[in-house]
DSSP file (Angstrom, degrees, kcal/mol; ACC not computed):
  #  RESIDUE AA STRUCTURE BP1 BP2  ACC     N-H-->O    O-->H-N    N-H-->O    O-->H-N    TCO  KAPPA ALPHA  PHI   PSI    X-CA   Y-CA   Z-CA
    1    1 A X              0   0    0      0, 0.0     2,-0.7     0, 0.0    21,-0.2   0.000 360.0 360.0 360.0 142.7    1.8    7.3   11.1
    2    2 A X  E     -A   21   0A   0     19,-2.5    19,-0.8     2,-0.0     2,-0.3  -0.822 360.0-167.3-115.4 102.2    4.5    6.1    8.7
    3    3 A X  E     +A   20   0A   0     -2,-0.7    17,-0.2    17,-0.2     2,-0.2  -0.665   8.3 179.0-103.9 149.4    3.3    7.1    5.2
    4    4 A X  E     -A   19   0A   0     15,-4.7    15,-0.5    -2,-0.3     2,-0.4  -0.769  21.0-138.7-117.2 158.0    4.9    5.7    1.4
    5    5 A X  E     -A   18   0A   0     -2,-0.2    84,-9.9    13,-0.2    85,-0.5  -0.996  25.5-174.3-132.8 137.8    4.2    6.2   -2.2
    6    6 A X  E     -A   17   0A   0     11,-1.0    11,-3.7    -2,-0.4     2,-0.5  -0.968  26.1-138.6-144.8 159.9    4.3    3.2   -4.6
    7    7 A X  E     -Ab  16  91A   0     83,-0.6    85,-4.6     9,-0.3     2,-0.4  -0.710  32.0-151.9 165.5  83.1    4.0    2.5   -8.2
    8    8 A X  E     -Ab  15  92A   0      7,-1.2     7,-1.9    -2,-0.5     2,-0.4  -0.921   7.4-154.9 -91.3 142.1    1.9   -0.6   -8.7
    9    9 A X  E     +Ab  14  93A   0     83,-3.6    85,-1.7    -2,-0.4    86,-0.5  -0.926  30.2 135.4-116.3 123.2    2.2   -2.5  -11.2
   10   10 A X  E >   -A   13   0A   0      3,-3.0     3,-1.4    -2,-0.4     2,-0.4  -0.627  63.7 -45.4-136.4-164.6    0.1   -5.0  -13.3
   11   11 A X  T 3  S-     0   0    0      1,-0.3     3,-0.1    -2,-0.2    83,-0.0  -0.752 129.4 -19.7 -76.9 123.9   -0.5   -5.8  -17.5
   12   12 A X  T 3  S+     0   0    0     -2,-0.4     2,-0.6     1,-0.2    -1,-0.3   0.801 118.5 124.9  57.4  48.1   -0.8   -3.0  -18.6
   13   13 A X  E <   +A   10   0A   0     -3,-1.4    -3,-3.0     2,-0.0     2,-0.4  -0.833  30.2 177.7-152.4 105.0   -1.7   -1.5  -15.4
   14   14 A X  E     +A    9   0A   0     -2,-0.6     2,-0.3    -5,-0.2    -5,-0.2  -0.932   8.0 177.3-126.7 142.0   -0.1    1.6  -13.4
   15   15 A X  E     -A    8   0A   0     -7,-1.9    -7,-1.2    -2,-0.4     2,-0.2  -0.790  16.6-155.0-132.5  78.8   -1.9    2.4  -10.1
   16   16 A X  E     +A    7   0A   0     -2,-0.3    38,-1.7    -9,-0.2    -9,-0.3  -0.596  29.9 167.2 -47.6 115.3   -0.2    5.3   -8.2
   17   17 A X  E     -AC   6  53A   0    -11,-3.7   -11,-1.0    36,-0.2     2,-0.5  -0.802  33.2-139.2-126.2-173.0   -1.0    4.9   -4.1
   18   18 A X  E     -AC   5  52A   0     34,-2.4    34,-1.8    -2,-0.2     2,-0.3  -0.949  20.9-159.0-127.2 124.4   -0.2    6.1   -0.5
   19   19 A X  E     -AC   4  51A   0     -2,-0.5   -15,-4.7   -15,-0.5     2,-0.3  -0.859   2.8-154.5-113.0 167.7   -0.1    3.8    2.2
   20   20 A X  E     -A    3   0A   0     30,-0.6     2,-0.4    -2,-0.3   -17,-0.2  -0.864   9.5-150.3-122.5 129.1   -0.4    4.6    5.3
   21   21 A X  E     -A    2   0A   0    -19,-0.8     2,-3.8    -2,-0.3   -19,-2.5  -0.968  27.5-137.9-110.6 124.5    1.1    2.4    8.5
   22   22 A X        +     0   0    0     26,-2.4     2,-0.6    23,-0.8    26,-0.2  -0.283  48.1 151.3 -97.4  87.8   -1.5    3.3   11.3
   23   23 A X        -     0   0    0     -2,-3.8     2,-0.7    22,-0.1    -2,-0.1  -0.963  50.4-121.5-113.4 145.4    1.3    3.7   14.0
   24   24 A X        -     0   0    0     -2,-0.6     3,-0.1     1,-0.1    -2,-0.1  -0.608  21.4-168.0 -83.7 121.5    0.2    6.1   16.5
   25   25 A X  S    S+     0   0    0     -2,-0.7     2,-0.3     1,-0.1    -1,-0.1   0.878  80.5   0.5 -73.3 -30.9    2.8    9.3   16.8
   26   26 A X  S  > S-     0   0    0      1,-0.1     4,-1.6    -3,-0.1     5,-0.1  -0.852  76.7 -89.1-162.8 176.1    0.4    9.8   20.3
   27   27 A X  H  > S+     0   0    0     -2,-0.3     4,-2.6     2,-0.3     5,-0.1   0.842 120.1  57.2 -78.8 -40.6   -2.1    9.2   22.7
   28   28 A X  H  > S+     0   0    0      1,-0.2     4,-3.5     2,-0.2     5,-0.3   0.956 109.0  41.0 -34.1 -66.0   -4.2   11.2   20.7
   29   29 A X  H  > S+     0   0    0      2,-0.2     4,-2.4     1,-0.2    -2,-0.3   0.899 107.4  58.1 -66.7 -35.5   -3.8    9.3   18.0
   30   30 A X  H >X S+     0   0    0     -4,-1.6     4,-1.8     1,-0.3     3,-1.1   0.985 110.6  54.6 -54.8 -63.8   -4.0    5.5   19.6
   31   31 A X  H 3X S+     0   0    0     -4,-2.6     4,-2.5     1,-0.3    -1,-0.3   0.762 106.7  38.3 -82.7  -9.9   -7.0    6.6   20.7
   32   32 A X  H 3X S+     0   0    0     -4,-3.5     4,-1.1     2,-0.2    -1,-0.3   0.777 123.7  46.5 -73.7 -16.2   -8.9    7.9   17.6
   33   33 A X  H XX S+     0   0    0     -4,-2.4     3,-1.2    -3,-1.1     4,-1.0   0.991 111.8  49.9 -65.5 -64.3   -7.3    4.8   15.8
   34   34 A X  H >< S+     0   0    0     -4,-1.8     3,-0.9     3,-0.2     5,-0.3   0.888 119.1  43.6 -30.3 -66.8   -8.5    2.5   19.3
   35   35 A X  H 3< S+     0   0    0     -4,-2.5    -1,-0.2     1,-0.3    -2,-0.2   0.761 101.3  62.3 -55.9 -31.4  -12.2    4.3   18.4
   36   36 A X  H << S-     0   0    0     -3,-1.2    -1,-0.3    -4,-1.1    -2,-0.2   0.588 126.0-106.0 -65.8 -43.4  -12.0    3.7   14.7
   37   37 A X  S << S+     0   0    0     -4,-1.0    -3,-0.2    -3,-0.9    -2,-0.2   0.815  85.3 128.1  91.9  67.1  -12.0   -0.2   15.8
   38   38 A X  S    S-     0   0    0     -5,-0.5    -4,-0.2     1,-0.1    10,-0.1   0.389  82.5 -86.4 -95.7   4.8   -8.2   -0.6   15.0
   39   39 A X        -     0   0    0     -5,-0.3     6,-0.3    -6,-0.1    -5,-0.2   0.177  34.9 -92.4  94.3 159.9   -7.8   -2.1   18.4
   40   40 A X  S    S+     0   0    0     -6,-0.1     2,-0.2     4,-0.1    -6,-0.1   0.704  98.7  67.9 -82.6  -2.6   -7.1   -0.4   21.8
   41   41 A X  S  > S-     0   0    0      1,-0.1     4,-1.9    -7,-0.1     5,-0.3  -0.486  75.0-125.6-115.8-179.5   -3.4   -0.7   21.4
   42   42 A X  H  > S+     0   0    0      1,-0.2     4,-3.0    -2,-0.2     5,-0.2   0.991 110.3  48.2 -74.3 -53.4   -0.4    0.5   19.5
   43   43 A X  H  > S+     0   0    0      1,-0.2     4,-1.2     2,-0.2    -1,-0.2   0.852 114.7  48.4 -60.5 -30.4    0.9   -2.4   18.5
   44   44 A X  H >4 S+     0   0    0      2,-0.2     3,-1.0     1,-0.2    -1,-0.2   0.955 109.4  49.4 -36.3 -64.2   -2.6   -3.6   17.1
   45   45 A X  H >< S+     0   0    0     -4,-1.9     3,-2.8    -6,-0.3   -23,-0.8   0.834 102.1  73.2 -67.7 -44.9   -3.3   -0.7   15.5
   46   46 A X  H 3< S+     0   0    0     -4,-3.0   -24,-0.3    -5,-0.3    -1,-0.3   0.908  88.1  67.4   0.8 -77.3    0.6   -1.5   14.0
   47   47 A X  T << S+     0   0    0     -4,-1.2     2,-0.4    -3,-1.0    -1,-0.2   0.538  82.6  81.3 -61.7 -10.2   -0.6   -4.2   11.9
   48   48 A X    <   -     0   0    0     -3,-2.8   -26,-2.4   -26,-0.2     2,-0.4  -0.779  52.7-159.1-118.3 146.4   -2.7   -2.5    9.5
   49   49 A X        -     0   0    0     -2,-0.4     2,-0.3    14,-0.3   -28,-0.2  -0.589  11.8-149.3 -79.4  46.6   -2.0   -0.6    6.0
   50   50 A X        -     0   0    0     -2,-0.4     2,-0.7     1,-0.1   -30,-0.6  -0.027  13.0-150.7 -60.8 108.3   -4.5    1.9    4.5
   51   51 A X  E     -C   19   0A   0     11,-1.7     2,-0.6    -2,-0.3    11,-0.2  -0.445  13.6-170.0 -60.0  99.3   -4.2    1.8    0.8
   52   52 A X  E     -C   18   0A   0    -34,-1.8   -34,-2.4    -2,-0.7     2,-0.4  -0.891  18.1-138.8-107.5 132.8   -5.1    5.2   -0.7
   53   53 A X  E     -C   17   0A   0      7,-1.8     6,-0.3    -2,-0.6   -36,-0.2  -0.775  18.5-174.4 -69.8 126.7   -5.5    5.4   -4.5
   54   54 A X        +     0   0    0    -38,-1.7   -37,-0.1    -2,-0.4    -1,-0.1  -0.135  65.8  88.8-113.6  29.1   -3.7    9.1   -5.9
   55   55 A X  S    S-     0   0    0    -40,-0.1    -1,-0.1   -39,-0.1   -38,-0.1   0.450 125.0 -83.3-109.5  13.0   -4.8    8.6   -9.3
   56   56 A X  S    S+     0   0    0     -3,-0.2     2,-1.5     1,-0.1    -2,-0.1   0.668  73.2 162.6 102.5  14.9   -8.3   10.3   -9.2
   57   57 A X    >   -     0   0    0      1,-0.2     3,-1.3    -4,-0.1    -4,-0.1   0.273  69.7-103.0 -73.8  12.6   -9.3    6.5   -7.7
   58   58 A X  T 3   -     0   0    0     -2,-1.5    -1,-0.2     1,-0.3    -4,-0.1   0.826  69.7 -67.7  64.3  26.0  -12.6    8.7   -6.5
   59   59 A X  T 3  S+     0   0    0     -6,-0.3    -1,-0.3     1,-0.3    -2,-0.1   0.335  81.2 168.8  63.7  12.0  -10.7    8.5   -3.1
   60   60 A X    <   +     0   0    0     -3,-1.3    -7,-1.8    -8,-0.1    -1,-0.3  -0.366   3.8 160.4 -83.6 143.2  -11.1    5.0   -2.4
   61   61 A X        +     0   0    0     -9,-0.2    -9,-0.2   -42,-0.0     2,-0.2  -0.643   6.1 169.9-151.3 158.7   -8.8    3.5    0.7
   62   62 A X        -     0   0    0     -2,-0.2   -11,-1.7   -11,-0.2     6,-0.0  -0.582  37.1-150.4 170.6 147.8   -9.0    0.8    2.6
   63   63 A X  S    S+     0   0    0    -13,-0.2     2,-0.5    -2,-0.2   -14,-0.3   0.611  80.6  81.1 -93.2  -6.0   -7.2   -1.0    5.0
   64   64 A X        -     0   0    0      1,-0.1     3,-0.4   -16,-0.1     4,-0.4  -0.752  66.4-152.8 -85.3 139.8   -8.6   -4.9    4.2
   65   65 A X  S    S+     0   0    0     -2,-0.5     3,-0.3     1,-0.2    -1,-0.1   0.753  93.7  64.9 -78.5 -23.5   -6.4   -6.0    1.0
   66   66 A X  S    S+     0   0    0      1,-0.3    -1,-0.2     7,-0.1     7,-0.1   0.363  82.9  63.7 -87.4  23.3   -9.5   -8.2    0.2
   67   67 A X  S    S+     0   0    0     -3,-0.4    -1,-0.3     6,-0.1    -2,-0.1   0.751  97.2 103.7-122.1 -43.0  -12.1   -5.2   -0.5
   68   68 A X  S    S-     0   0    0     -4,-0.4     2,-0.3    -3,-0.3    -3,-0.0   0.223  80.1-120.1 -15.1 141.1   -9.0   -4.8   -3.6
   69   69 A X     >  -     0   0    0      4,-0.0     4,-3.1     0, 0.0    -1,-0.1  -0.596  56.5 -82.3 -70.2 163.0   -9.5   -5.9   -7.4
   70   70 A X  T  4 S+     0   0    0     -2,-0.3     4,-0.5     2,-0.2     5,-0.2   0.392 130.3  45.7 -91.3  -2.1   -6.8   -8.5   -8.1
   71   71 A X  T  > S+     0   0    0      3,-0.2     4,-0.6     2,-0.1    -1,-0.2   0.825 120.0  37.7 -96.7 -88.0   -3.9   -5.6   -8.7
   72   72 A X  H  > S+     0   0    0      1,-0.2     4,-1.9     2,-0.2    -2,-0.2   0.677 116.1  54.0 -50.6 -50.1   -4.7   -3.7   -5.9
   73   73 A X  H >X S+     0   0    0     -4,-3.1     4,-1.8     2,-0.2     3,-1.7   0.940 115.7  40.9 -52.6 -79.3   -5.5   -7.0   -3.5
   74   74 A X  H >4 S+     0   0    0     -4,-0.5     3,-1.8     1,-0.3     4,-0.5   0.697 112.2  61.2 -50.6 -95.8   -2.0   -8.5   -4.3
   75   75 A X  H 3X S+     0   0    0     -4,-0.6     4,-1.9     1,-0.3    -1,-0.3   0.278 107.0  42.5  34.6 -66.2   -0.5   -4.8   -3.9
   76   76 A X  H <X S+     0   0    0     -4,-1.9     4,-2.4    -3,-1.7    -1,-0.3   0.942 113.2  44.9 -71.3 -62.2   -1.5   -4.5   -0.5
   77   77 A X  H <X S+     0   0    0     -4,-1.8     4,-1.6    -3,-1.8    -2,-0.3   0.677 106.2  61.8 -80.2  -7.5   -0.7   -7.7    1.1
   78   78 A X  H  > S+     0   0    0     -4,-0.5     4,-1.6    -5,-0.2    -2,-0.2   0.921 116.4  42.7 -54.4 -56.5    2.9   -7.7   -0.8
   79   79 A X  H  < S+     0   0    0     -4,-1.9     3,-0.3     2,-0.2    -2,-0.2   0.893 107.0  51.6 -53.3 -51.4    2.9   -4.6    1.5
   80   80 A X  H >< S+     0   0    0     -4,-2.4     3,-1.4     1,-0.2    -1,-0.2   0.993 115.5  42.6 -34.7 -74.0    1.6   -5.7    4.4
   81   81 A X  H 3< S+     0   0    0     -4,-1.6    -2,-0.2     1,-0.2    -1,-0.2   0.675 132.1  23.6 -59.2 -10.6    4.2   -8.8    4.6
   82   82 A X  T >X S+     0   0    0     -4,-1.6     4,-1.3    -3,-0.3     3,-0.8  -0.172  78.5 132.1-141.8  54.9    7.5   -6.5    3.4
   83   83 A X  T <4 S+     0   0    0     -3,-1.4    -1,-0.1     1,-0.3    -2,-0.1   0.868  75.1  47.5 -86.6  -9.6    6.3   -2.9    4.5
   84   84 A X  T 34 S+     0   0    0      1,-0.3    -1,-0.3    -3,-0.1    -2,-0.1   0.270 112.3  50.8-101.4  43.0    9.8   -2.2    6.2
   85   85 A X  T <4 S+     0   0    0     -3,-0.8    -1,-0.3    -6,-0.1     2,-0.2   0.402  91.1  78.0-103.0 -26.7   11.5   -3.4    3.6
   86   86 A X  S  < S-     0   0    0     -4,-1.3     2,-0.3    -7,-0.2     3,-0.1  -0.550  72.4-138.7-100.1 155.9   10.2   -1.6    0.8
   87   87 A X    >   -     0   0    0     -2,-0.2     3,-2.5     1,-0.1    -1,-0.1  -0.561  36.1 -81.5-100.6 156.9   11.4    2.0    0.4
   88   88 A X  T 3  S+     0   0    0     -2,-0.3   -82,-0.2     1,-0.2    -1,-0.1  -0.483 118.9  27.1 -53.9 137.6    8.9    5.2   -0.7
   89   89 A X  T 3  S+     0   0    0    -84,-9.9    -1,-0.2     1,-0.2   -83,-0.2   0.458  84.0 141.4  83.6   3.7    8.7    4.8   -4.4
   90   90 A X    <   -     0   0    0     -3,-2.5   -83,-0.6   -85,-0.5     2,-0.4  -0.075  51.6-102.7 -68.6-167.7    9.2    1.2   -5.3
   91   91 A X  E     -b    7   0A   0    -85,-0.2     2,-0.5    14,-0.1   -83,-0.2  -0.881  21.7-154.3-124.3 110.1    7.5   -0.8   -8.0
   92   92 A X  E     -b    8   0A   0    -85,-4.6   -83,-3.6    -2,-0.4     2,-0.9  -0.949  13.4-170.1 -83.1 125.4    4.9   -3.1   -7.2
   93   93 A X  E >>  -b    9   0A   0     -2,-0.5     4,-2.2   -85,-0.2     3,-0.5  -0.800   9.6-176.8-135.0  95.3    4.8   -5.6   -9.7
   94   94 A X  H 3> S+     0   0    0    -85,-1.7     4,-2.2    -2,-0.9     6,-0.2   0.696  84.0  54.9 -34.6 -42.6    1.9   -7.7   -9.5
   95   95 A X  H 3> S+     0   0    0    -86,-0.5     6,-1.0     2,-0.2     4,-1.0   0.654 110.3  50.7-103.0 -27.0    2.6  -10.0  -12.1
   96   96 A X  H <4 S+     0   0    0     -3,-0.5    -1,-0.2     4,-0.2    -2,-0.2   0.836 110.2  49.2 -70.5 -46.9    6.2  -10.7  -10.4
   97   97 A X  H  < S+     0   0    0     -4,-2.2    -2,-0.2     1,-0.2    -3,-0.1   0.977 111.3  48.5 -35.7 -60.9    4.6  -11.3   -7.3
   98   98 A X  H  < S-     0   0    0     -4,-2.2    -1,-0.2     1,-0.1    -2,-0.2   0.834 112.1-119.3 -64.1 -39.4    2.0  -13.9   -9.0
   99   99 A X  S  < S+     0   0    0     -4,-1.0    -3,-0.1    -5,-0.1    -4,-0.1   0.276  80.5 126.7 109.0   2.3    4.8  -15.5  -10.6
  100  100 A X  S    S+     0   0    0     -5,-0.5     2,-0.4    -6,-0.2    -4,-0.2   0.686  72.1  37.1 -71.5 -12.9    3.5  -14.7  -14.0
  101  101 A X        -     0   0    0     -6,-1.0    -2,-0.1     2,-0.1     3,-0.0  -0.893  64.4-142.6-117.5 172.2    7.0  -12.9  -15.2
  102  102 A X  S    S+     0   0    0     -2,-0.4     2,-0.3     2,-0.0    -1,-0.1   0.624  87.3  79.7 -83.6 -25.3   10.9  -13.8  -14.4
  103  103 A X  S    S-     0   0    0     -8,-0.0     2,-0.3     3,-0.0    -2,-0.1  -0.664  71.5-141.6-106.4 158.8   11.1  -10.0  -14.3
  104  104 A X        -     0   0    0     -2,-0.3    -2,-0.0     1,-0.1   -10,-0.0  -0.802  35.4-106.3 -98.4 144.4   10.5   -7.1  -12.2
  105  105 A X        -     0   0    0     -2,-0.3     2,-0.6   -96,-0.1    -1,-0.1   0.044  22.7-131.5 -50.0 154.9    9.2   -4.1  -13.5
  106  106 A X        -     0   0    0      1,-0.1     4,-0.3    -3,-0.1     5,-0.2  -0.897  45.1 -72.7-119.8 108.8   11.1   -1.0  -14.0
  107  107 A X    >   -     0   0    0     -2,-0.6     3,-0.6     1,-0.2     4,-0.3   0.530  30.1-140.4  24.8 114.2    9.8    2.9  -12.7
  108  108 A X  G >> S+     0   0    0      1,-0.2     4,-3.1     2,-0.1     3,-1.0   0.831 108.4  68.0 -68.1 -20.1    7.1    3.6  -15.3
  109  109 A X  G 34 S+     0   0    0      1,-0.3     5,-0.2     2,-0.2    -1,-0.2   0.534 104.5  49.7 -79.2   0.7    9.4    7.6  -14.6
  110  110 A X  G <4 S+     0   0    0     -3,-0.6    -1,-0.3    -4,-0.3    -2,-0.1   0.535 112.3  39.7-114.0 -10.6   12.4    5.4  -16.5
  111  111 A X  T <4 S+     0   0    0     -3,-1.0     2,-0.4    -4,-0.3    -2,-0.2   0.759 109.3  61.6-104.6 -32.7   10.7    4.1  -19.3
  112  112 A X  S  < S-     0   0    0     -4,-3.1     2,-0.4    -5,-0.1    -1,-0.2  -0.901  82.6-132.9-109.4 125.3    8.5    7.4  -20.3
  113  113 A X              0   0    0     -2,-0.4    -3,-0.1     1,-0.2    -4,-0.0  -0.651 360.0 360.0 -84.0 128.9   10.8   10.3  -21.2
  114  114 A X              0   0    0     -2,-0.4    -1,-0.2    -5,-0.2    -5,-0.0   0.283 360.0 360.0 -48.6 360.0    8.8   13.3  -18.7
């Protein structure tokens, strides 16, 4: 498994999660993935994200982006389509995504002195 933390971002809206890329480290694992219905192979199983909220989100995951509220939804499939690009600890910034600012968000850890 290849796991991240990111920093979503929406108005007025900071979402700490971990996703998760269900690549299998092992046989083991392909096959509890394979059982799970993530599909019997590696690369299948490859294709999918699980989105965990780490904010007290009452544990809620999921690996469909559309199961999402419109931060979360967008969130996920920006991830899906650029997960080896983005590094542990970006900014997802809905509202740049949508097209709704010219700017990208900055580390809520850069704006609020700790």
């Amino acid at each position: 498994m290849e796991a991240k933390t990111f920093e979503v971002r929406d108005r007025g809206t900071f979402v700490p999660i971990l996703a998760v890329k269900l690549v299998p480290g092992n046989e083991a694992d392909r096959y509890l993935l394979s059982r799970a219905g993530y599909g019997p192979t590696r690369a299948a199983q490859a294709e999918y994200v699980q989105v965990i909220r780490i904010d007290g989100g009452e544990g809620k995951s999921d690996c469909d982006p559309t199961n999402w509220s419109r931060t979360l939804q967008v969130a996920h499939q920006f991830i899906l389509q650029h997960w080896k690009a983005l590094e542990s600890g970006d900014v997802i910034d809905v509202e740049y995504i949508l097209g709704e600012t010219r700017s990208r968000k900055v580390s809520e850890c850069l704006e609020v002195p700790a």
